[in-house]
N, C-alpha and C positions, 0 to 999 in steps of 0.2 A: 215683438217677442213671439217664438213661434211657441204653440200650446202642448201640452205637457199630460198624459192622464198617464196614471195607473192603478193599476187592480190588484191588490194580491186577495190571498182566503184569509187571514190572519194578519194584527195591530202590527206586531213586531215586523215581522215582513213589509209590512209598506211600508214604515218607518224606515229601515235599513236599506228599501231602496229608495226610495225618494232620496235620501241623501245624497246619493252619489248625483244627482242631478243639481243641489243646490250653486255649486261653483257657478252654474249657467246661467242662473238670472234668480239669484236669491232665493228666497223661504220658501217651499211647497207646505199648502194645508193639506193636512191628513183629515177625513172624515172617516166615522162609522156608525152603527146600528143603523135609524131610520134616515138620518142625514144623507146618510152614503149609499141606501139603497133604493129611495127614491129621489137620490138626483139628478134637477135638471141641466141636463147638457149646456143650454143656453145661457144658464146663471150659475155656472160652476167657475169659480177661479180659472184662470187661463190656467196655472201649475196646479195640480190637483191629483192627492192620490188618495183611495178607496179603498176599506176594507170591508170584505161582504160578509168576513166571519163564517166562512164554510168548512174551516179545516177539521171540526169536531162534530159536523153535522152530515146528513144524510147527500149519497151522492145525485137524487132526486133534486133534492134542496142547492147543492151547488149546481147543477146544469140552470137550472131556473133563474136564481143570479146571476149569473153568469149570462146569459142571455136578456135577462133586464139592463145590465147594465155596461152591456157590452158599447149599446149608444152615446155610452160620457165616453169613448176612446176619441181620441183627434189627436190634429200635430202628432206627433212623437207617441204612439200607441204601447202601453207595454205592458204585458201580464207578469209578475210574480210568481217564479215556482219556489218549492221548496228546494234547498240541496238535494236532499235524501230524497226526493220524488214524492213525501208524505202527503197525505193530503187528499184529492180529488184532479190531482193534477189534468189529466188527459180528458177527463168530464167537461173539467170548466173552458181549455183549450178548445175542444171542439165544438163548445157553444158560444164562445168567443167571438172565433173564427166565423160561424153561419151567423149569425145575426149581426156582428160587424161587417159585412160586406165589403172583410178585407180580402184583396188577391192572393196575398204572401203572407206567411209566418215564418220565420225564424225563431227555430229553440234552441238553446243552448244555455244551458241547466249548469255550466261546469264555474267552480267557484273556487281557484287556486291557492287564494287566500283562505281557504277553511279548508282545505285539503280538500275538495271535489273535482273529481274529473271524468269527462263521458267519452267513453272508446268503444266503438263500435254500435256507440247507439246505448247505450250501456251506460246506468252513473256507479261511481265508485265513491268510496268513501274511504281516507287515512287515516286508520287509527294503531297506534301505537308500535309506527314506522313500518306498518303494512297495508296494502290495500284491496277494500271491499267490496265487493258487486254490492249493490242493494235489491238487484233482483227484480226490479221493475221494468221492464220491456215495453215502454210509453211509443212507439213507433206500432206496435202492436196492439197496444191500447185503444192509441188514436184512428190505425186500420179499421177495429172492433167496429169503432164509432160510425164509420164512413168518412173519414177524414185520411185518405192516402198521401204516406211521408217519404220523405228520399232522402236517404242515410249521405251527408256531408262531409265533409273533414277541412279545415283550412288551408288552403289557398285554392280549394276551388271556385267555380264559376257558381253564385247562387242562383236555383232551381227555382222555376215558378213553383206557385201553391206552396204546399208545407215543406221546412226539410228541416231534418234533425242532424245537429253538428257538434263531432268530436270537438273536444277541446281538454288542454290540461295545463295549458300558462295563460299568462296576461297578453303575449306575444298571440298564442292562439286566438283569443277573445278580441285583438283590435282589429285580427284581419277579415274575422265571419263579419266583424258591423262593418268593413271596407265593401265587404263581397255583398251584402244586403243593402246598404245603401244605393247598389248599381242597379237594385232592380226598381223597371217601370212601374208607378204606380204606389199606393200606400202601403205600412209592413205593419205587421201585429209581432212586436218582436216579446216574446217568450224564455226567461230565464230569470237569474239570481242577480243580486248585487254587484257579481264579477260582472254579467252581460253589462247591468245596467252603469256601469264604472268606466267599460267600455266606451261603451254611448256616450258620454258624458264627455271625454276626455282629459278633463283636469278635476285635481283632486277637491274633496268636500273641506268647507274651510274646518279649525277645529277652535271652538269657543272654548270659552277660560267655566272654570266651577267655582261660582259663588258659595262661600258656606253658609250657614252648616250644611251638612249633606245630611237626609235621611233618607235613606233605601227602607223599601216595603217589597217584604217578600211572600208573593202565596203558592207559588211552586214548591212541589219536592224531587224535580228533577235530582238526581244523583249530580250532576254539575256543581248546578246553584249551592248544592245543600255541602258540596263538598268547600264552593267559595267562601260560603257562610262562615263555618267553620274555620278558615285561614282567616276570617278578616281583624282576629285581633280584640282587641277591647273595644272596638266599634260595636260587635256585635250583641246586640241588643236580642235577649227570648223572650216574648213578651205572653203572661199566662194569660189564656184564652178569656178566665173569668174577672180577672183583674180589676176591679171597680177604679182604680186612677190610673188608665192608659197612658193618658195624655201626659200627664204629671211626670209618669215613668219615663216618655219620651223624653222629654224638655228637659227633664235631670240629664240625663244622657248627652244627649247636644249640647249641654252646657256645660259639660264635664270632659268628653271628649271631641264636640266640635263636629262629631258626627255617630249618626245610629242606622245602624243595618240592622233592621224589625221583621223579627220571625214571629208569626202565630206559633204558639206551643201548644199542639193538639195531642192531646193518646195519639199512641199508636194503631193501626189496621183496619182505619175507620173508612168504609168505603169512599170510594173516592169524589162520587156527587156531594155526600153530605163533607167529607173534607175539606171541597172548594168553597159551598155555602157557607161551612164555619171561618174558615179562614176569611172570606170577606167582608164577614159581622166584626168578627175581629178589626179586622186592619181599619175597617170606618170606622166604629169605635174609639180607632188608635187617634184618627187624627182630628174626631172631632172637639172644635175648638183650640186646635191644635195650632199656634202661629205658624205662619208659612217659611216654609225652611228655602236657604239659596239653592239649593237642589234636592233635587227629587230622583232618585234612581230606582228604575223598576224592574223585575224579571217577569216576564212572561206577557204577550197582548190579553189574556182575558184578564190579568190583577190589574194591566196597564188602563184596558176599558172600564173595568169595575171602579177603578178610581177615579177615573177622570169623570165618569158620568155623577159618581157619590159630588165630585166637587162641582160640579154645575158646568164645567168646559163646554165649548161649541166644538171646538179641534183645537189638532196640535200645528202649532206648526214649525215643519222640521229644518233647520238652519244648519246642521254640520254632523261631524265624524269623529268619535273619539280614537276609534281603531276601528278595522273593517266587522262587521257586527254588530256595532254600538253606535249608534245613531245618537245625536242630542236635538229636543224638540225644545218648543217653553207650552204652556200651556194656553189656551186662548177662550177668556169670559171663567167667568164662575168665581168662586172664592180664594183660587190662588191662581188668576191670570198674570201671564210671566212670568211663572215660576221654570227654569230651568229644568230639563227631561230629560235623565239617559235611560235609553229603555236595551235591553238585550234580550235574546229568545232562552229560555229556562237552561236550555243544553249549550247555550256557548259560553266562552271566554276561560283565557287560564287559570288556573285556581287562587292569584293572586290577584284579580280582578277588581274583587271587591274591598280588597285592604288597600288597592292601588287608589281607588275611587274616593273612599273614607279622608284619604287626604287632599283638603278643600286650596286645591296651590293653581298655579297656573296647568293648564290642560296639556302645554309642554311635558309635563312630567310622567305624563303616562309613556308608558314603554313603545 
């Protein structure tokens, strides 16, 4: 079996792409914090993806990852960009890139499935049947860097060293990994879930959801918060001070089978101490809490803060509910094999999470 790494800056992100990869030879573990930032290359899973958690930190702090652990790449090399370019993206690329002592990269950031596409070098973004520049010039970034790019477009010839490639279908994205597999030597290939779907070439399987289902939510992305809100009598608010969490869940699961758990915080409460409240909370919520047949989660830091609260070593990820929505289980600690969809705070459509709350075969999602 050939070997398998990737890297993204953030949980959800690795999660979402390591899937597309599982059809090829089963489960990929996901690692993070100090697991995944001092791993060793030699005793790493042959499948293995890593997250270095740099999408919220300093762009110091991502080049330095990013060059630590540029070493766990082998077999099948692949960095994690954001759709939107968020992130540290062109930072971590170009320390990737020098400290891998790769020849070639290939990027190609375009994710048709979630409405991204990059023309001229350029990502765009579709939102509400029009489309956005996002105004990141990553070609010019990566220049800044010392790291010179040469603008592509599909069905060319791939260029030695870096090149950045248009794309805006699945059709676009099979032919850049046709044109990149021709070149001599290793590739550090660079993009999203599209790319890495690409790579892959058959689909992620999609496992069934055991019930009950509880979702825990510590986002307040406008997304999420809008899914929230459609999911129905699922949804669960749970007051911050509540002295019988647990109690309140379990009624809930026991009454409708499934609960989608929002901290209830005031309003305008800055945003550091928001996140700290919110995770007091949600541990709170599930301590002692029976282990429910699934677990859905918004966002990788509630997804990390949970899993490390439950004692997990990793996830690991086995299939696809919809492009976005990765399913892991979890692996050691207090709810080992417990069932995992995890999604990034800003995706999925606003019926998502009422779609989830019903615990049937995985068939049923749209």
């Amino acid at each position: 079996m050939t070997a398998l790494r990737l890297i993204a800056d953030d949980l959800t992100g690795a999660l979402d792409a390591a899937a597309q990869f599982v059809g090829l030879g089963g489960a990929i573990h996901c690692l993070w914090g100090e697991a995944a930032l001092a791993a060793d290359p030699k005793t790493l899973p042959l499948r293995a993806t890593l997250d270095a958690s740099t999408r919220e930190g300093s762009a110091e702090t991502a080049a330095e990852r990013a060059a630590a652990m540029a070493p766990a790449l082998s077999g099948l090399a692949f960095r994690k960009l954001d759709s939107l370019l968020r992130g540290h993206e062109a930072v971590e690329i170009a320390a990737t890139f020098k400290a891998g002592s790769l020849p070639h990269a290939i990027i190609a950031p375009a994710f048709p499935a979630q409405g991204r596409a990059t023309r001229g070098g350029r990502q765009f973004f579709l939102r509400d049947g029009e489309w956005h520049d996002t105004g990141v010039d990553l070609a010019a970034r990566l220049g800044a860097l010392g790291i010179p790019v040469t603008l592509a477009k599909p069905g060319d010839k791939a260029p030695d060293g870096v090149s950045l490639w248009d794309a805006e279908t699945e059709a676009d994205l099979a032919a850049i990994v046709e044109a990149g597999r021709s070149l001599p030597g290793a590739v550090l290939w660079c993009g999203t879930a599209g790319l890495a779907g690409a790579l892959a070439g058959s689909p992620p399987p999609k496992p069934d959801l055991p019930g009950p289902v509880l979702g825990l939510f510590g986002t307040d992305h406008p997304v999420t918060t809008a899914q929230l809100a459609a999911a129905g009598p699922a949804l669960l608010r749970l007051p911050e001070h509540a002295a019988d969490k647990p109690a309140r869940i379990t009624a809930h699961l026991e009454r409708h089978g499934a609960a989608m758990v929002v901290a209830d915080l005031p309003p305008g409460l800055p945003r550091a101490e928001a996140a700290a409240r919110i995770e007091a909370c949600l541990a709170a919520a599930i301590e002692g809490l029976p282990r429910p047949g699934t677990l859905v989660v918004a966002g990788g830091e509630t997804l990390r803060g949970l899993a490390d609260y439950l004692g997990a070593a990793s996830l690991a990820v086995d299939g696809q509910l919809l492009p976005g929505v990765p399913t892991s289980r979890l692996v050691g600690g207090r709810w080992d094999g417990v069932r995992v969809v995890s999604k990034s705070g800003a995706f999925g459509a606003i019926t998502l999470l009422r779609d989830l709350a019903a615990p049937t075969s995985s068939e049923a999602m749209p």
